[in-house]
C-alpha positions as CSV (number, residue, x, y, z in Angstrom):
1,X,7.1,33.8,-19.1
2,X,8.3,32.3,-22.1
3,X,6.6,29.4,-22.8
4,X,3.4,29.1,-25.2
5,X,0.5,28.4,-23.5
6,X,-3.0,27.3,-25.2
7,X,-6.2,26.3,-24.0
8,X,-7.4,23.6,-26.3
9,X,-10.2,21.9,-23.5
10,X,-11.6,22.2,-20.4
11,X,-9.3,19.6,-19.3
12,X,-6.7,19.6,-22.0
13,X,-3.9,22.5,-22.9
14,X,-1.0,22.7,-25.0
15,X,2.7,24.5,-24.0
16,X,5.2,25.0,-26.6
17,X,3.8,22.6,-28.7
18,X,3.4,20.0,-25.9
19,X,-0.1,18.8,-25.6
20,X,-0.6,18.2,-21.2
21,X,-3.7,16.5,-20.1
22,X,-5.2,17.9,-17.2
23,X,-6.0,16.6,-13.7
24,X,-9.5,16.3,-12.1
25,X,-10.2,18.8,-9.1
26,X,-11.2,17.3,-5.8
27,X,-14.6,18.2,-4.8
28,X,-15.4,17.2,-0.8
29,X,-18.1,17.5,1.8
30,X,-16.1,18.9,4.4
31,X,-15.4,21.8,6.3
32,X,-13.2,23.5,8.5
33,X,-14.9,23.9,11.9
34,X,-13.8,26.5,14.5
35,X,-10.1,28.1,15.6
36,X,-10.6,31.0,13.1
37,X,-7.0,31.8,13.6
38,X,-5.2,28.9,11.6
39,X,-7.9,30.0,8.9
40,X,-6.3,33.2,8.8
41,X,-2.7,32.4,9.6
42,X,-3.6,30.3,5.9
43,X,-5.2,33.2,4.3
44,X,-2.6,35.5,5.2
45,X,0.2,33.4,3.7
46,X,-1.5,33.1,0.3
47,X,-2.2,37.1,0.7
48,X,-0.5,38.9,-2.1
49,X,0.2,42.6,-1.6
50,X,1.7,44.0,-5.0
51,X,1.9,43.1,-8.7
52,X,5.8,42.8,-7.1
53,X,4.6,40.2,-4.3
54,X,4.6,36.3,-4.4
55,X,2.4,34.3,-2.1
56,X,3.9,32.0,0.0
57,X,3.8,28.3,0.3
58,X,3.2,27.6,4.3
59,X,3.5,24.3,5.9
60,X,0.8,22.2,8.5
61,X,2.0,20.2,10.4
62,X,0.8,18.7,13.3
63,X,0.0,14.6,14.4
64,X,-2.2,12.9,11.6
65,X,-5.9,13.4,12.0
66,X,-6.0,16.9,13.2
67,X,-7.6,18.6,10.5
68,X,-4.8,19.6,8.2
69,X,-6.1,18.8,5.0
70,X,-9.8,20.0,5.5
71,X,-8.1,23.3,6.8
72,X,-6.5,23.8,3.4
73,X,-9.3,22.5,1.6
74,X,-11.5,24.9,3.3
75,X,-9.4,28.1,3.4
76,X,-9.4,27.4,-0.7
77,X,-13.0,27.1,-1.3
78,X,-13.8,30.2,0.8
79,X,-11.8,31.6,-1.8
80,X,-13.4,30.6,-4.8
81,X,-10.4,28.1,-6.5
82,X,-10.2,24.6,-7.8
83,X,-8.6,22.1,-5.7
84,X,-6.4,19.6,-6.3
85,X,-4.7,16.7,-3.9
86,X,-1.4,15.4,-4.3
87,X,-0.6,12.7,-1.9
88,X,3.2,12.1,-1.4
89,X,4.7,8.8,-0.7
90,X,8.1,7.5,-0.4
91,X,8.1,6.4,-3.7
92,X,7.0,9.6,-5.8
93,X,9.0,10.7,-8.4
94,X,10.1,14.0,-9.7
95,X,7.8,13.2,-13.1
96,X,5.2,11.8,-10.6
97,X,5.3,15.9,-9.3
98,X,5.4,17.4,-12.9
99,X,4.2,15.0,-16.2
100,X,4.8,11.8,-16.4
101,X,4.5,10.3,-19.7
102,X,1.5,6.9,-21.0
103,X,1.1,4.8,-23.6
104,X,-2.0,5.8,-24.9
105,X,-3.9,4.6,-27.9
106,X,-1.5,3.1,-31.1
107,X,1.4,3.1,-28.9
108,X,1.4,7.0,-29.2
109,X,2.7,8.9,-26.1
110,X,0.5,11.2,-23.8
111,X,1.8,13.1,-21.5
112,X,-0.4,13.8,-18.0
113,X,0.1,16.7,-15.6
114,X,0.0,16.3,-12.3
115,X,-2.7,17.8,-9.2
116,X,0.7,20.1,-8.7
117,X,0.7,21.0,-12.6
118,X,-2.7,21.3,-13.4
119,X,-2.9,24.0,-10.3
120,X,-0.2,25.7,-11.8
121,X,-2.0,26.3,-15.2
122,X,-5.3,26.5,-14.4
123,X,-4.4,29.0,-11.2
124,X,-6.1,26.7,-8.8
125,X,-5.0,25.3,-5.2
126,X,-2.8,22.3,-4.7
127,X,-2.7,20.0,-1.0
128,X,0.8,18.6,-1.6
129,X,-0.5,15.5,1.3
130,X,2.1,14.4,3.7
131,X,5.5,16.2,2.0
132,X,7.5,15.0,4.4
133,X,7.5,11.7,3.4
134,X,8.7,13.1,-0.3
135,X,12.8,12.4,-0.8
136,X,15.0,15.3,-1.4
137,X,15.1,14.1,-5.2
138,X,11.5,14.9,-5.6
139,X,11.8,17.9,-3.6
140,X,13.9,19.2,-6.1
141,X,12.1,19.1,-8.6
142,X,10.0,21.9,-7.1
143,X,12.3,23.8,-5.7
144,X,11.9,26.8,-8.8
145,X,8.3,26.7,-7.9
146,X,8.8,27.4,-4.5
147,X,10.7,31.2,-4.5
148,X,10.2,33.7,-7.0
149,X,11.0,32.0,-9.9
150,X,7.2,30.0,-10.1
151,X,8.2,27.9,-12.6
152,X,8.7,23.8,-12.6
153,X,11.0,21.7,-15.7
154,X,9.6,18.7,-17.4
155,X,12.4,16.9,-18.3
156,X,10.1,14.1,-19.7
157,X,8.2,16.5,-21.7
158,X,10.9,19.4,-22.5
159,X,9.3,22.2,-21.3
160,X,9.1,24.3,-18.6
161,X,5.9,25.6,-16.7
162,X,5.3,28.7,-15.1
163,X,2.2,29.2,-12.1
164,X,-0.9,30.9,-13.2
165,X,-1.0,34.3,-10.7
166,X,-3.8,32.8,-8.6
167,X,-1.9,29.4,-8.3
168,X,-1.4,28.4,-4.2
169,X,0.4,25.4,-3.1
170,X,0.1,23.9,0.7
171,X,2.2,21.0,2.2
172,X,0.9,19.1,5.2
173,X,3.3,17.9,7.3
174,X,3.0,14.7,10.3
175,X,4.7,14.9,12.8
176,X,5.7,11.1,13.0
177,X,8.6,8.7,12.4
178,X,7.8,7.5,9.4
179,X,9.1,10.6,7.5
180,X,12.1,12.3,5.7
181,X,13.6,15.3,7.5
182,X,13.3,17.8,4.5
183,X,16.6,19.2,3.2
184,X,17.1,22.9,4.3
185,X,16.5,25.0,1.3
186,X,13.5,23.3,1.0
187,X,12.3,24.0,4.4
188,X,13.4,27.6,3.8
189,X,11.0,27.7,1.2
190,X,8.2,26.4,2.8
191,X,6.9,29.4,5.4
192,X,5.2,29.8,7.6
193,X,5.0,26.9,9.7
194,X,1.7,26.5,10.3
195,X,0.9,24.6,13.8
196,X,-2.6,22.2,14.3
197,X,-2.9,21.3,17.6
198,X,-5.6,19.0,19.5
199,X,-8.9,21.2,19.3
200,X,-10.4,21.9,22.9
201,X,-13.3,20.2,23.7
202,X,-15.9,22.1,22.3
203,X,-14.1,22.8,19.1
204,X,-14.1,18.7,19.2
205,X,-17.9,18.2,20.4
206,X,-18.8,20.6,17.2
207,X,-16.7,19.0,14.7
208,X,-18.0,15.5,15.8
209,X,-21.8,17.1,15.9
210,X,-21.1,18.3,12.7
211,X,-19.6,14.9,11.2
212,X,-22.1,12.7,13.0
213,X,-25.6,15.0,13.0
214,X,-27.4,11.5,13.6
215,X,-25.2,10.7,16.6
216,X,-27.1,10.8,20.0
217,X,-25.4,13.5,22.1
218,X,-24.8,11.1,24.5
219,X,-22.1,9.7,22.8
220,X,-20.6,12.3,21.4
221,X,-20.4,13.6,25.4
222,X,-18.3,10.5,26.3
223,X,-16.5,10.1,23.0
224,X,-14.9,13.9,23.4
225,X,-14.2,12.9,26.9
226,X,-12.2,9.6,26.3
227,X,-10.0,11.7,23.2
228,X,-10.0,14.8,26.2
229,X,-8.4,12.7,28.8
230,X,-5.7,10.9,25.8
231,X,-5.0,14.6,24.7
232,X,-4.1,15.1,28.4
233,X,-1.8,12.5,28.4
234,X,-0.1,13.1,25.0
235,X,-1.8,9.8,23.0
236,X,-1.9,10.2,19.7
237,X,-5.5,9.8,19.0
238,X,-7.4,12.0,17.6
239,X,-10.8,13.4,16.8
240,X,-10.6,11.4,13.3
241,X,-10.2,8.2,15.6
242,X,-13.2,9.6,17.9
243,X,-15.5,10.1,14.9
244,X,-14.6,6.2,13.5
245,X,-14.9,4.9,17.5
246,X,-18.8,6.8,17.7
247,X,-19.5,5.1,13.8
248,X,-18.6,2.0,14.9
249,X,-20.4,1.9,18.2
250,X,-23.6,3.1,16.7
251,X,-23.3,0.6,13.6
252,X,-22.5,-2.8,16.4
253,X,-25.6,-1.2,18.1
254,X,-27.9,-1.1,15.1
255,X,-26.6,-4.7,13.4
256,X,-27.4,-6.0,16.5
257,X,-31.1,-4.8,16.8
258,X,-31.0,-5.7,12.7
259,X,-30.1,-8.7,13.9
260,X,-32.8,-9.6,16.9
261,X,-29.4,-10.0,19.2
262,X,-29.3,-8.2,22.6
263,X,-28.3,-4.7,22.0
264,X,-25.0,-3.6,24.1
265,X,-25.4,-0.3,26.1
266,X,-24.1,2.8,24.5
267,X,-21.1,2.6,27.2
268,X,-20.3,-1.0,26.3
269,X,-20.4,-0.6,22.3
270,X,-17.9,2.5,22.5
271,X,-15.8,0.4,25.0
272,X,-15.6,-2.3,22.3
273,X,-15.2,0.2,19.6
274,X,-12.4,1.6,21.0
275,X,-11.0,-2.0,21.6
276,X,-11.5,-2.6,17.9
277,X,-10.1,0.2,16.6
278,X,-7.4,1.8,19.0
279,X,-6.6,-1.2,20.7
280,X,-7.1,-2.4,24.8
281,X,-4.5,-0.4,25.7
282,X,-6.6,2.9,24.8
283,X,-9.4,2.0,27.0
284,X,-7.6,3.7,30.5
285,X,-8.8,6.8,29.3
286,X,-12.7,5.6,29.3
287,X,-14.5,6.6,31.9
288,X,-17.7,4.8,33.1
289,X,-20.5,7.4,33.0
290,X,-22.2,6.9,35.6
C-alpha cells in the first residue's frame, strides 16, 4: 500500500494528508431465519485461505423482498464486523461511491467517505443495495476494488484507498425491469451468484412468527397460505408483503375495537389488507378458511 493512513477519531481518519470523515455503521433488529445453505454459500465467498488469497465479492439476487439484505446483514454480524449500507440508485455517482466533497463551516471543504469507503478503512462489511440499478460509470469506479488490486481513486480528493484485510463487500441484485444490465467485467467480478428463492412454507411461517411474535397463529396460518398459493403461480409477492398484509389486518382490527366500531373477522380484515396493499387482483389466491 502506499498511501498514509492515520487514525485521528473514531469516526475521522486522515490519508496522505487528506482528512476523510467517516460513515455511521447500520445497526438492525433483524435476522436471517432458516436455509443455512445461502448462509454458507455467503460465508464461503468471504472465506480467505492464504496471506496470498482475496475474498470474493458475491452477488444476491433474487425478486425484491426475499431476504437479501438481512442475509448479508446477518452472515456479517455472525462474524463480528461493522456494517455499512449503500443504497444504489440510478442517479449515484462515482464520488457518491468514493468521497464526495461539502461545504462545511467558513466555506472550507470536507470531504465524506462513503458506507463503501468507510468499510474499506475501517475493515468492516459493506451491502452495496440494489447494484444493478448503478450505471456502468459508477461501476467503474469500483472496478480496482473488485479483483486483486483492493484499492478505489478519489479523483475529488486525490488519493487513492486501499481495503483494510477484513473489508467484505456484497451486492444485492433484483431481478426486475427497472434495472441496468451490468457491463461484463463487472459481472466477472462479482462471483458467486448467489440465488434467494421463495422460502417453503415453514421457512415463511418462522420468519413471519419471528417478525410478528404478537400475531395470532391464526393468521399467520392463512397469510403463509395466500403468499404459498402466489409462489405457486409465479406472483411476485413476497413474505415482506405477507408480514405488511398480517400488520395491517391486525392494526384495522384493533382501530376498530379502539374505535367502538364492529370489529371485521380475522378472514375479512386480511382480505381487505390484501386489497389495500397488493391490490384486488391478488385476492384469487385467498382462500376462505373454512
Amino acid at each position: 500500500m502506499s498511501e498514509t493512513t492515520t487514525p485521528i477519531g473514531p469516526r475521522s481518519t486522515v490519508i496522505d494528508g487528506v482528512t476523510l470523515q467517516l460513515a455511521h455503521p447500520v445497526e438492525l433488529p433483524i435476522e436471517w431465519v432458516g436455509r443455512i445453505e445461502l448462509r454458507l454459500q455467503l460465508r464461503a465467498a468471504w472465506l480467505v485461505l492464504s496471506d496470498e488469497d482475496t475474498p470474493l465479492t458475491p452477488r444476491l439476487t433474487g425478486k425484491p423482498g426475499v431476504g437479501k439484505t438481512t442475509l448479508a446483514y446477518a452472515v456479517a454480524h455472525e462474524l463480528g464486523r461493522e456494517v455499512y449500507l449503500m443504497q444504489a440508485t440510478m442517479d449515484t455517482r462515482p464520488e457518491d461511491l468514493i468521497v464526495t466533497p461539502v461545504i462545511a463551516d467558513e466555506n472550507k471543504l470536507r470531504y465524506v467517505a462513503s458506507p463503501v469507503v468507510t468499510a474499506m478503512i475501517r475493515g468492516g462489511v459493506c451491502v452495496l443495495d440494489e447494484g444493478n440499478r448503478m450505471s456502468e460509470k459508477s461501476w467503474a469506479s469500483l472496478a480496482p476494488l473488485l479483483d486483486q488490486r483492493r484499492y478505489v481513486e478519489s479523483l475529488v480528493a486525490g488519493i487513492r484507498i486501499y481495503a483494510h484485510r477484513d473489508f467484505r463487500l456484497v451486492a444485492t441484485m433484483n431481478e426486475d425491469a427497472s434495472t441496468f444490465d451490468l457491463p461484463e467485467y463487472i459481472h466477472s467480478r462479482l462471483q458467486p451468484q448467489i440465488l434467494i428463492d421463495f422460502p417453503e412454507a415453514e421457512e415463511e411461517q418462522l420468519i413471519m412468527q419471528r417478525v410478528l411474535p404478537f400475531a395470532p397463529e391464526q393468521v399467520v396460518a392463512y397469510v403463509v397460505a395466500f403468499l404459498q398459493r402466489a409462489h405457486a403461480a409465479d406472483e411476485r409477492y413476497t413474505v415482506r408483503d405477507g408480514i405488511n398484509v398480517a400488520r395491517y389486518a391486525l392494526k384495522t382490527r384493533a382501530m376498530a375495537e379502539e374505535s367502538r366500531r364492529a370489529v371485521p373477522s380475522l378472514d375479512d380484515a386480511v382480505a381487505d389488507s390484501i386489497t389495500m396493499i397488493l391490490g384486488a387482483e391478488a385476492l384469487r389466491y385467498l382462500r376462505v378458511q373454512d
